[in-house]
N, C-alpha and C positions, 0 to 999 in steps of 0.2 A: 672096603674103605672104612677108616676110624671117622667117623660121619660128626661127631662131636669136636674133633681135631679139624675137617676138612671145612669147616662150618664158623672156624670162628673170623676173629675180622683179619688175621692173616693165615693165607692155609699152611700149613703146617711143611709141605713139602719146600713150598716156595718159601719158608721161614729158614728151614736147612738146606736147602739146596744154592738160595742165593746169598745166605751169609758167610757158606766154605765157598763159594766161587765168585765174591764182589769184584775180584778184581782180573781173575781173566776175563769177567763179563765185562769189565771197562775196558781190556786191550781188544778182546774177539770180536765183541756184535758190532757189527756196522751201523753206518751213521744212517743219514736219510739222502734221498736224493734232493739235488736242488732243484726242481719243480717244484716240490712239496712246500716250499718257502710262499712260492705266490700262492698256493690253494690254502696256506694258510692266514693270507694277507685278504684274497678274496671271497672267497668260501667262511672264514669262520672271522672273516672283518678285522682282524688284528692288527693293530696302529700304535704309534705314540698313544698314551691319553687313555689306552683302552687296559682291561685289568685280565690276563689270563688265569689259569690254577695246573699246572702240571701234575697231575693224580699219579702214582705209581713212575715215582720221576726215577727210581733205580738210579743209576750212577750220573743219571746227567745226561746222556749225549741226544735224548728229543729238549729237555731245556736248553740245550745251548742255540739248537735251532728256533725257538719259539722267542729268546733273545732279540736275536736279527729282525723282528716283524718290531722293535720298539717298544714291546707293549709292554708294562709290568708284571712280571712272571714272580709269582707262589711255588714252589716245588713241595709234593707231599709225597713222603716217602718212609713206612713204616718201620722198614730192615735198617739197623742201625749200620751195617758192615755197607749197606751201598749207600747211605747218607754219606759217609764218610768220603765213599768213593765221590759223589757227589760233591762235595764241599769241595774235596782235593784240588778238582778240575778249576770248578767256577768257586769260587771263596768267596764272591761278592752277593751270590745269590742268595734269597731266602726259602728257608727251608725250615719244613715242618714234619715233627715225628709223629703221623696220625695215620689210621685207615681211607680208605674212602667212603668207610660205613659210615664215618663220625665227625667232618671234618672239622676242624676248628676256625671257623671260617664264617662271618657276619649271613646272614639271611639277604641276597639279591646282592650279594658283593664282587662279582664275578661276570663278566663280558662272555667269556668261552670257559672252557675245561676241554680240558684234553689228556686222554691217554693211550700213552704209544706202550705197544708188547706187554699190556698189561689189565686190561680192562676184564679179559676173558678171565682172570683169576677171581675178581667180586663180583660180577655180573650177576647182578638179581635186583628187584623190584627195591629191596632198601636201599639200596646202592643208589638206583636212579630217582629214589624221593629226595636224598641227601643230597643228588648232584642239583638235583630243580628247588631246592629251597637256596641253595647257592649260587646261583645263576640266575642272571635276572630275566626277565618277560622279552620272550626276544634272544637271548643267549644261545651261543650254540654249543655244541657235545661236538666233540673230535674223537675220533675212536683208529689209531693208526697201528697198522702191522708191517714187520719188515718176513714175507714168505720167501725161502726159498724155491728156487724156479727148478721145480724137477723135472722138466722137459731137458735137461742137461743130465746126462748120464752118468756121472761122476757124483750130481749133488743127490739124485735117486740113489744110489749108492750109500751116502751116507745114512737117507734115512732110512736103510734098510738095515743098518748097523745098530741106530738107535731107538727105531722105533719098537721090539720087543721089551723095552727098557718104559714103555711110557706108560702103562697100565691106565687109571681111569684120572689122571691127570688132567684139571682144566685145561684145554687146548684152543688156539683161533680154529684150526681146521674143524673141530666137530660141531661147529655150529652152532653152541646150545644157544649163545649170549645173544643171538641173530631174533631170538623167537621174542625177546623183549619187548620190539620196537615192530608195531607205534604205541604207544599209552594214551595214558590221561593228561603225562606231559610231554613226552618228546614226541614229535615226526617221525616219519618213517625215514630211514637212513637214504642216502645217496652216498653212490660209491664213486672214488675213481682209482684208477691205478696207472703206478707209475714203474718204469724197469729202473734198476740200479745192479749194480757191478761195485762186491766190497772187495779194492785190491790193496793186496800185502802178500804178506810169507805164506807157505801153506801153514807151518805152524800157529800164527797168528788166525788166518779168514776160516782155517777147517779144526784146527786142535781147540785153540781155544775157544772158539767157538762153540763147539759142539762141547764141548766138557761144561762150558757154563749153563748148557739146561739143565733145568730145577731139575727134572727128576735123574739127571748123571750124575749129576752134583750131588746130588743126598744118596748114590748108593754109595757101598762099602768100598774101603779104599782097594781092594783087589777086583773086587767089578769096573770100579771105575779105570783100572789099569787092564783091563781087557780090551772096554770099549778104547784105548788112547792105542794099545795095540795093534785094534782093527783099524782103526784109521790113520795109523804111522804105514801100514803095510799098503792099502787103499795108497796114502801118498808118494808111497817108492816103486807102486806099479803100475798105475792109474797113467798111461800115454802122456794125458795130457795134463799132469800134475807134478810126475817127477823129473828132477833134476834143472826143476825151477825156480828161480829164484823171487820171483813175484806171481802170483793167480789172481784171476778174475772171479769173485762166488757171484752167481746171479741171482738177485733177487724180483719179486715183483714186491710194490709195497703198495699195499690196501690201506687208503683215505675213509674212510666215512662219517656223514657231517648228518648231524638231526639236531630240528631248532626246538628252543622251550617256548612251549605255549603259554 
């Protein structure tokens, strides 16, 4: 690993990888499920009156959910290509070009923070002094993931396509960001999870999808037309994929809430 590149306040892969693929990552990645709406009304207290910060808001689609709770949402989002993606969708939102090392954001200004599919890219100890000067006393951290449910044999299938491709790339699965928490300031996490089913075309829930990970997305355009090979073939033999016209991708999607002390 280029350890100076992987180090700075955006990592280098997820700089290339999500700015050639902003915008099949706005058609491909699924949204969230609708439970997720009340844990985040109950669990992280989101109201009219109350102020969130969308950390690693990518193209949008966990702010638009964070919307619906009434609360005034921040989106921070450092890649220009998914700001834009971002703006495209919700125009009316604000939006801010910063890390989450850094945020430009008042001292105790902030009810919750929350980031979905993205936390595990800056996770480290500066990360979470920046998020607790920003959050008030009392505030909670939201840290949300949408996993793939590989107990289905078709989506273990995929990652068996893409996974040789993922070298030492920040990932939710390997756990590192887990070892954070509890600190000085935050709680120990509580988890909950929820099932969700992202239905569309296979093109849409499996092509694009799997092309908008950071690190498909940053390899070469003939690697990357290998892996879109393997899983065009995966969808024209896979029983219960081809010659249909709509799929169910299953996910589980991993909540976890820790308050600032």
């Amino acid at each position: 690993m280029d350890t100076d590149k992987s180090r700075g306040p955006v990592h280098h892969e997820a700089q290339l990888g999500f700015s050639r693929s902003a915008a099949a990552y706005s058609r491909g990645r699924p949204d969230y499920p609708p439970q997720l709406l009340d844990w985040l009304r109950l669990t992280l207290a989101l109201a009219p009156g109350r102020d969130a910060i969308d950390v690693g808001a990518g193209t949008g689609k966990f702010t638009r959910l964070l919307l619906q709770t009434g609360a005034r949402v921040v989106a921070v989002e450092p890649i220009e290509a998914m700001r834009a993606q971002l703006l495209q969708q919700l125009p009316g939102v604000a939006v801010l070009a910063a890390s989450a090392q850094a945020l430009p954001l008042a001292d105790g200004s902030a009810d919750a923070l929350l980031c979905a599919q993205a936390f595990h890219w800056f996770a480290s100890e500066q990360t979470l002094q920046e998020f607790g000067r920003v959050l008030r006393t009392g505030g909670r951290l939201g840290l949300v993931w949408n996993v793939r449910d590989e107990s289905c044999d078709w989506v273990a299938a995929i990652t068996r396509i893409v996974a040789p491709y993922e070298g030492d790339t920040p990932r939710f699965h390997r756990g590192e960001w887990r070892r954070l928490f509890p600190n000085e300031l935050f709680s120990d996490l509580q988890e909950c999870v929820f099932t969700y089913q992202h239905v569309g075309s296979a093109r849409q829930v499996i092509l694009d999808r799997t092309l908008s990970v950071s690190f498909i997305a940053a390899l070469p355009a003939a690697e990357r037309a290998r892996v879109a090979a393997q899983l065009e073939s995966l969808i024209a033999t896979e029983p219960q994929l081809k010659d249909r016209a709509t799929i169910a991708f299953p996910y589980l999607t991993h909540a976890y809430c820790s308050t600032r002390g």
